[in-house]
ZAMARGU-4260 file (C-alpha; in steps of 0.2 Angstrom, whole numbers, plus 5000, padded with zeros to 4 digits):
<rodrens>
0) 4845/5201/4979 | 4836/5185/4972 | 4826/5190/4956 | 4807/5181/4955 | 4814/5167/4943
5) 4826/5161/4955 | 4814/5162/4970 | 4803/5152/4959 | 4815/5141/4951 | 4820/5138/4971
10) 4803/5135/4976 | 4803/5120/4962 | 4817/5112/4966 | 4809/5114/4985 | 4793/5107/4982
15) 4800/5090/4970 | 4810/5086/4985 | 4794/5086/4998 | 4785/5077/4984 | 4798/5062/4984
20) 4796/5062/5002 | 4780/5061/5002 | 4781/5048/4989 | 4790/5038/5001 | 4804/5037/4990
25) 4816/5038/5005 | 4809/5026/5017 | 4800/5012/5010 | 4802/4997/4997 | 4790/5004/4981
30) 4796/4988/4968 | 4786/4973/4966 | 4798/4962/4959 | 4784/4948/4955 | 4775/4961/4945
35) 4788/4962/4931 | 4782/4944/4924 | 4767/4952/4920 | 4775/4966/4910 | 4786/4955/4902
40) 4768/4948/4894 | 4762/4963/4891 | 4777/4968/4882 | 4779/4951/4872 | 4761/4952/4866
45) 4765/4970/4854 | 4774/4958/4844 | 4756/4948/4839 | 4741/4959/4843 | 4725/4949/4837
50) 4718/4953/4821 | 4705/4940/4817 | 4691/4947/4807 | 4678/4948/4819 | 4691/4955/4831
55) 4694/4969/4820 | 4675/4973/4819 | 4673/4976/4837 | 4688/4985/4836 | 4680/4996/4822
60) 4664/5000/4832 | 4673/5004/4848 | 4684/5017/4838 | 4671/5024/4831 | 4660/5024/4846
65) 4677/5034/4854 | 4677/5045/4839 | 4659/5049/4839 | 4660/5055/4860 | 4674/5064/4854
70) 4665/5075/4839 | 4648/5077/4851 | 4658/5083/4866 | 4668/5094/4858 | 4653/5102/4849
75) 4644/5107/4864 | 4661/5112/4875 | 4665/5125/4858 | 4647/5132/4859 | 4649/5134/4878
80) 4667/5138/4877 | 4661/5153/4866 | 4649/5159/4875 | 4656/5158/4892 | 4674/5164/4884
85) 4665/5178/4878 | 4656/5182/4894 | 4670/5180/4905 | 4683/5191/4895 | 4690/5206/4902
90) 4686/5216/4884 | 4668/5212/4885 | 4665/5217/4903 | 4678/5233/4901 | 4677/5242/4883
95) 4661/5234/4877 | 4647/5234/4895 | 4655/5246/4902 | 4667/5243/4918 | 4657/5231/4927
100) 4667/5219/4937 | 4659/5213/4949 | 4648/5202/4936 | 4666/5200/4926 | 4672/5190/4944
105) 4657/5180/4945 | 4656/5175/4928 | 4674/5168/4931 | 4669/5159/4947 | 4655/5151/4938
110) 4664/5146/4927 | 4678/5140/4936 | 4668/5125/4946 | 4663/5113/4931 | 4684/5116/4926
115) 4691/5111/4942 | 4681/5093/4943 | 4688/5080/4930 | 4676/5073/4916 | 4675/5057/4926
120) 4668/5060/4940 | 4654/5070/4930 | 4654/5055/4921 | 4649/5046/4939 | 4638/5058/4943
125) 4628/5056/4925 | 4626/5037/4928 | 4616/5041/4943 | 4605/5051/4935 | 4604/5045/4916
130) 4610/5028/4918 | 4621/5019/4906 | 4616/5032/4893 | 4627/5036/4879 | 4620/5056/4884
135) 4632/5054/4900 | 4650/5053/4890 | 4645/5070/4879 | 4638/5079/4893 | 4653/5070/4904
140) 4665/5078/4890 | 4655/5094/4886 | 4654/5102/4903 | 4672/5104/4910 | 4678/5104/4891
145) 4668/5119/4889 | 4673/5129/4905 | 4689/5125/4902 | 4687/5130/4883 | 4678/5147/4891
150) 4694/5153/4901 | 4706/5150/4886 | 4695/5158/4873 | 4694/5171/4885 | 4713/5175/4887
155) 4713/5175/4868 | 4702/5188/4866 | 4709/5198/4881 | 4726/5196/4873 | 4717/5201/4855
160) 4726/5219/4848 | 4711/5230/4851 | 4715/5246/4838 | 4703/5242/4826 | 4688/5237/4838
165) 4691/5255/4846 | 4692/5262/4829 | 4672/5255/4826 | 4668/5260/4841 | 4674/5278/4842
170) 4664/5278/4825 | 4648/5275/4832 | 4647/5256/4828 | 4636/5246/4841 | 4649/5239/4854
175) 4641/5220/4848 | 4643/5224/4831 | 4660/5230/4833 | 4664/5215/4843 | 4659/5205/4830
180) 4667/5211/4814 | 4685/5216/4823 | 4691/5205/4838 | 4681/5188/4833 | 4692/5190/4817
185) 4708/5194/4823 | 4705/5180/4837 | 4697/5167/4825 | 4714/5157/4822 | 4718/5154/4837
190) 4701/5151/4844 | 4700/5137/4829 | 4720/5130/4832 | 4713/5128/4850 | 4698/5120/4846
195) 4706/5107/4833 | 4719/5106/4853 | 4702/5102/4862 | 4696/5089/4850 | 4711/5080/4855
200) 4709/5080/4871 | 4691/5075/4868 | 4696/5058/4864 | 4708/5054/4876 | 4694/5058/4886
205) 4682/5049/4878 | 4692/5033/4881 | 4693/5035/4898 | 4678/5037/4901 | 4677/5018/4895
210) 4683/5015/4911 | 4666/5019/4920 | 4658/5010/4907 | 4654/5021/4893 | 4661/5011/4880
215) 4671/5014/4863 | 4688/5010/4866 | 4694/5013/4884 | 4680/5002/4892 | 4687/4988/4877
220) 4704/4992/4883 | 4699/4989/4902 | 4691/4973/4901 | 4708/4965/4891 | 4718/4972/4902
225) 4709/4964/4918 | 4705/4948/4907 | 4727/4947/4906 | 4722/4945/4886 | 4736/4955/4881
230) 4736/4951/4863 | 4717/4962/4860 | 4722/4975/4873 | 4737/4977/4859 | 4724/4978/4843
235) 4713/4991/4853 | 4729/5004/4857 | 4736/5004/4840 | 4718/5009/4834 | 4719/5022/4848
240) 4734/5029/4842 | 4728/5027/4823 | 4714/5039/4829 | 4725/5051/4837 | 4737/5052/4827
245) 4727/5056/4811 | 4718/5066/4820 | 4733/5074/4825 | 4741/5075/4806 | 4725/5081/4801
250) 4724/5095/4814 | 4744/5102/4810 | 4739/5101/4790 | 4724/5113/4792 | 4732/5123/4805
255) 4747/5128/4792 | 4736/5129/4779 | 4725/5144/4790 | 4740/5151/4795 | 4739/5146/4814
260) 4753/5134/4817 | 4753/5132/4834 | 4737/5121/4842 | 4738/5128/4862 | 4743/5149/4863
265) 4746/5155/4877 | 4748/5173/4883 | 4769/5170/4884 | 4766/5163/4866 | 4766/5177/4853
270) 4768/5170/4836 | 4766/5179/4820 | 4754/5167/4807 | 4764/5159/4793 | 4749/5163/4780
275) 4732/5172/4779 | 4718/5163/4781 | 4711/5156/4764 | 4695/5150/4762 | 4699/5145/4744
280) 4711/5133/4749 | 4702/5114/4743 | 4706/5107/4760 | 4701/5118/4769 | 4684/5116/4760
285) 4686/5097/4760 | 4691/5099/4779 | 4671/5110/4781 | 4662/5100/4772 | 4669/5083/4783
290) 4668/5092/4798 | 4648/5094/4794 | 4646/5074/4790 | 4656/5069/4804 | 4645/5081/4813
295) 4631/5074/4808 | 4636/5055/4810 | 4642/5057/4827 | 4627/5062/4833 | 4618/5049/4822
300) 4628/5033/4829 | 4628/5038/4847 | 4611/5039/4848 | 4609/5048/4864 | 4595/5053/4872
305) 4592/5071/4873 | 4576/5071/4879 | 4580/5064/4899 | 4587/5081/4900 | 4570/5088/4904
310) 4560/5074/4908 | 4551/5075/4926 | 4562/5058/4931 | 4578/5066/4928 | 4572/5082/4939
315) 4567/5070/4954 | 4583/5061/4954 | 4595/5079/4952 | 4584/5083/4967 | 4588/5066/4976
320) 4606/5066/4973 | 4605/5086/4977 | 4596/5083/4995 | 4606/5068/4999 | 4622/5080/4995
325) 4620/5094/5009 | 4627/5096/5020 | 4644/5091/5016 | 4651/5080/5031 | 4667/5085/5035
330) 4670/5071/5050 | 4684/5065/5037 | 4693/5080/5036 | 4708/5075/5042 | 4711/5060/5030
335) 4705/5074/5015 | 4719/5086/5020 | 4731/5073/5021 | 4726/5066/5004 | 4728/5085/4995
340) 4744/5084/4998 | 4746/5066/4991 | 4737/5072/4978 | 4748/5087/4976 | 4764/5080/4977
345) 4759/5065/4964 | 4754/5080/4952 | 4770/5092/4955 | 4779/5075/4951 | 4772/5070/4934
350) 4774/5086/4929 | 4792/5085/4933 | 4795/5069/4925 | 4782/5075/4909 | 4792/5094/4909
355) 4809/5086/4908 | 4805/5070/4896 | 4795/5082/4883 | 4810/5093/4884 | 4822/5080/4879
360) 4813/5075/4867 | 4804/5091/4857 | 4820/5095/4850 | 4824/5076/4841 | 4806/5077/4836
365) 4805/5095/4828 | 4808/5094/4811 | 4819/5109/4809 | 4832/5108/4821 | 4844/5090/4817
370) 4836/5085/4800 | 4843/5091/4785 | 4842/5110/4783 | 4836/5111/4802 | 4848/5126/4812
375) 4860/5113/4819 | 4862/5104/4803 | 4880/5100/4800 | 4879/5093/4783 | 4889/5077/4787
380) 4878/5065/4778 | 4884/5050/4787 | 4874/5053/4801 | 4860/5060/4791 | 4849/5042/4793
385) 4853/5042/4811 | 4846/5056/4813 | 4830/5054/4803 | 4827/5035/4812 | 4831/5045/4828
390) 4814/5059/4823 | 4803/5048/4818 | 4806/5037/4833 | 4804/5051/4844 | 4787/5057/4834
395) 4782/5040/4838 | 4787/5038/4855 | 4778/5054/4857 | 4761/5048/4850 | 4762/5032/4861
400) 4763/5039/4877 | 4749/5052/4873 | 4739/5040/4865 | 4734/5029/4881 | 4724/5035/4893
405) 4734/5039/4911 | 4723/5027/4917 | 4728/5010/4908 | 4746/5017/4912 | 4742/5019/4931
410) 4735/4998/4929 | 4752/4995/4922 | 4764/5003/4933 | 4754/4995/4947 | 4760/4979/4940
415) 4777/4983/4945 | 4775/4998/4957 | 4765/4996/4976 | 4751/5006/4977 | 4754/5021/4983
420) 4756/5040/4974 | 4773/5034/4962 | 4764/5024/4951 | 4752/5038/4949 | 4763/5050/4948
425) 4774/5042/4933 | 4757/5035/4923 | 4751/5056/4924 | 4771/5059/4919 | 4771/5047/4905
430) 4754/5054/4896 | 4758/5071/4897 | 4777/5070/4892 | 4770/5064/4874 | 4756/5080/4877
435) 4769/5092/4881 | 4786/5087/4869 | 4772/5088/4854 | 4768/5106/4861 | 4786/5108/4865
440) 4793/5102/4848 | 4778/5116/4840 | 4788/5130/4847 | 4802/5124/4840 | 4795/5125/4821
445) 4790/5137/4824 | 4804/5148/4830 | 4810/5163/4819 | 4826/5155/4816 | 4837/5170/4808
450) 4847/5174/4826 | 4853/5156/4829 | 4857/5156/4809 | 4866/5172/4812 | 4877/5165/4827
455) 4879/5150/4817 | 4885/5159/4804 | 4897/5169/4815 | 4907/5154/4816 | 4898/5147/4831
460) 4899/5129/4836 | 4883/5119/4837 | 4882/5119/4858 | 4883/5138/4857 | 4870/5139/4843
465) 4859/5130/4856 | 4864/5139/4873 | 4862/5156/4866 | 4852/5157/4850 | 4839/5143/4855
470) 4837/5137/4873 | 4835/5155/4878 | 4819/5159/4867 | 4812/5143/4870 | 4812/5137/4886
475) 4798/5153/4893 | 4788/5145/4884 | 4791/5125/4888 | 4790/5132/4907 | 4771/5140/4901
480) 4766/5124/4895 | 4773/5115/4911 | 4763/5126/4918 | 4747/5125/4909 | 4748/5105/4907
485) 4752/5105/4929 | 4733/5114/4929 | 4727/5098/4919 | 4738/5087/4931 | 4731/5092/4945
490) 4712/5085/4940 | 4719/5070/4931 | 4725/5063/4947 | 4708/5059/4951 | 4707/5048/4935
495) 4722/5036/4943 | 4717/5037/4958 | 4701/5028/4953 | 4712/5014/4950 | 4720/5014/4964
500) 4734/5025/4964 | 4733/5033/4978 | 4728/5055/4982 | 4707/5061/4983 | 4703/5052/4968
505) 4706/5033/4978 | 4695/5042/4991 | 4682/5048/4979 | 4680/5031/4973 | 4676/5023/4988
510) 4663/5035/4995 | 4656/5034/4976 | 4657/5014/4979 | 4646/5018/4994 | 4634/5030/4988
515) 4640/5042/5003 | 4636/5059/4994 | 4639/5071/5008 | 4659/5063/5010 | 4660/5065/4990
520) 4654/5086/4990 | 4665/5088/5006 | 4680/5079/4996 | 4675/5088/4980 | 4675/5104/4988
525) 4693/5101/4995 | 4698/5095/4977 | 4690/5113/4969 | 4702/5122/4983 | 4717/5114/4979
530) 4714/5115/4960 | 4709/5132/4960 | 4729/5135/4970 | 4737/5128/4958 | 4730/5138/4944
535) 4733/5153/4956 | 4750/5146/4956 | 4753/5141/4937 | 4744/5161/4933 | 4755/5173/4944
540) 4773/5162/4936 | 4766/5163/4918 | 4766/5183/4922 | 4781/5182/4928 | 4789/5177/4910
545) 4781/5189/4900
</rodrens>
């Protein structure tokens, strides 16, 4: 009898297969030899990135300009992600109202809407009704961000230990109150590792949003790389990767200094906190007190205009853009239907290539599994520098990868690559590999190490060390985050298919090209269908490894 993770595993193997055929893989030339020139210029032009002076100021503004859409966004997605995680948890609708579900499931439907269409095309749909306003990147980041930020906050508090919350409230405490003072603080790390994960996230998204002409350091980015000047395309994405990677080693400092070492927790994800939390701690206090002036900054140098929300202009076009909407026309349902499953094999296919590359490289990049005193170190110093060049060149690769946006890789690979589903598909592969090996390389540091350094000690060679004492209690939870990351593949295909790379985001951009509102609903509809599957999908195997 086949157990449910061999019908699944089965089913995988299964559905890259039709995804390669659908990829055209088997049947059709997909190289553009006279591409590689290109890449060969592009490559070449690493080695002297411009750095005249008032190159480097523009630079400076476009980062900050990146960072500030960054901190504004994520400030409203937390606030709403709070709110909605709150109102859309299973405790609050059970223990604390009373056993109503039938607002619980509509809350979640609500909810679930603004998360399945990607920050760009809200970001498209601002520009029509606020213009070229610096308020259409934060609300462009702030809505989907903050549904998405809902439905996780709302797993971590459904997945909270509950004793002491029914402890208050078998004491008489008002449900609220006990709310407040026992699953809020038992949640708070994990809420706070995932919000420092979401701030991330926020400026990857805030430079592609650059690409519909936001600014900061995607649009900068877009117009080198159209321009073929190389050399500043170079400058900008070292200071992209300069932002995310202190962002990044400021984010794991505070989160081991909280006690929360993990930045994305799942439900298959049960880690014990290293430390308490200790508001004492001077960074964590310096971290407060900067948060606050970067706060405050942010808001300061974007300069946008909150006032458009209620203005009687901004109704009169909502209601325009609203009327022209509805109804949806579905004369192109056909081509939509045959585009969802571009769409769907292009995602199934980076999450392949993201899944199997983060793997590989997680474990070179964890700094407790080859480096000295890691589990498999054999104490022959020889190879000891090796092995250090061989981490740090993995961290790196790593932050590269994740670094730039899935869109400027889509422009690249479409260098070499006809257009079509592969190039998209690799670009989406490519980002999310350095996402997921930096989640991946977390749960290895994470690991409680005492039954591999038990078999180790048992006389065990390294390979078995890593069959039996590692691989096993690690790869649940690189199959969750495949999982969980396929859920954000699935919407960033529309990002590279605005480039060109084929599924509903190619088609979304030419009804948006021609202002045909109806085609875009009918196509955003099919988009919501298919995203909400795949979460279906990605939900029912994460239970399944529990």
């Amino acid at each position: 009898m086949v157990n449910w993770h061999t019908f699944w595993g089965l089913l995988f193997v299964a559905a890259v297969i039709w995804s390669l055929h659908t990829a055209g893989l088997f049947e059709r030339d997909l190289v553009n030899v006279g591409g590689w020139t290109l890449v060969w210029r592009f490559l070449l032009a690493a080695t002297r990135p411009e750095l005249s002076f008032e190159f480097l100021q523009l630079t400076l503004e476009a980062t900050l300009q990146t960072l500030a859409y960054a901190v504004c966004g994520t400030f409203f997605s937390v606030l709403l992600g709070l709110v909605g995680g709150i109102l859309s948890s299973e405790v609050w609708w059970s223990v604390l109202v009373g056993g109503f579900q039938s607002q619980w499931l509509l809350v979640r439907a609500i909810l679930a809407i603004p998360r399945a269409i990607h920050e760009l095309i809200w970001g498209l749909f601002f520009i029509n009704i606020f213009g070229l306003d610096p308020l259409v990147a934060v609300l462009a980041i702030a809505i989907p961000f903050g549904a998405i930020t809902a439905k996780v906050f709302s797993e971590i508090l459904d997945e909270t230990p509950r004793g002491s919350l029914s402890v208050l409230l078998n004491s008489g405490v008002p449900p609220l109150n006990a709310f407040a003072y026992s699953l809020i603080p038992q949640a708070f790390p994990n809420l706070l590792s995932y919000t420092f994960y979401r701030f991330e996230c926020s400026i990857r998204s805030a430079a592609v949003l650059g690409i519909i002409g936001a600014g900061g350091l995607g649009y900068q980015i877009l117009l080198s790389l159209q321009s073929l000047r190389y050399e500043q395309m170079w400058t900008f994405l070292i200071a992209l990767m300069l932002l995310s990677g202190s962002t990044d080693f400021w984010s794991a400092t505070l989160r081991r200094r909280l006690g929360a070492p993990s930045r994305l927790n799942l439900n298959t994800l049960n880690f014990s906190y290293q430390k308490p939390l200790n508001q004492s701690n001077r960074l964590v206090n310096l971290s407060s007190f900067g948060t606050i002036v970067l706060l405050i900054f942010s808001f300061w140098y974007v300069k946008a205009d909150f006032t458009k929300l209620w203005t009687p202009q901004t109704a009169q076009l909502l209601a325009r853009v609203i009327q022209d909407s509805f109804p949806p026309d579905i004369s192109q349902l056909s081509q939509v239907l045959t585009l969802s499953a571009q769409t769907l094999a292009m995602s199934i296919l980076a999450i392949t290539i993201a899944g199997l590359g983060g793997i590989l490289l997680s474990f070179s990049a964890a700094n407790n599994f080859l480096l000295s005193g890691g589990i498999l170190d054999t104490g022959d110093n020889s190879h000891r520098c090796w092995l250090t060049a061989g981490s740090v060149f993995a961290r790196f690769l790593l932050l590269f990868t994740r670094a730039i946006p899935e869109s400027i890789w889509a422009l690249i690979f479409l260098f070499v690559f006809f257009p079509g589903i592969l190039p998209g598909a690799i670009a989406l592969g490519i980002h999310n590999l350095g996402i997921l090996g930096r989640l991946m390389a977390e749960v290895i540091e994470n690991l409680d190490e005492r039954t591999a350094r038990s078999i180790k000690a048992l006389g065990a060679t390294g390979s078995q060390v890593f069959l039996y004492g590692i691989l096993p209690r690690t790869l649940p939870r690189f199959v969750a985050y495949m999982l969980y990351r396929w859920e954000v593949c699935i919407r960033a295909t529309v990002i590279v298919g605005f480039v060109g790379a084929g599924g509903l985001g190619r088609l979304l951009t030419e009804q948006l090209s021609n202002f045909d509102y109806k085609g875009i609903i009918a196509t955003l509809i099919c988009f919501t269908c298919l995203t909400f599957v795949v979460d279906l999908i990605s939900a029912t195997v994460r239970r399944t490894l529990r």
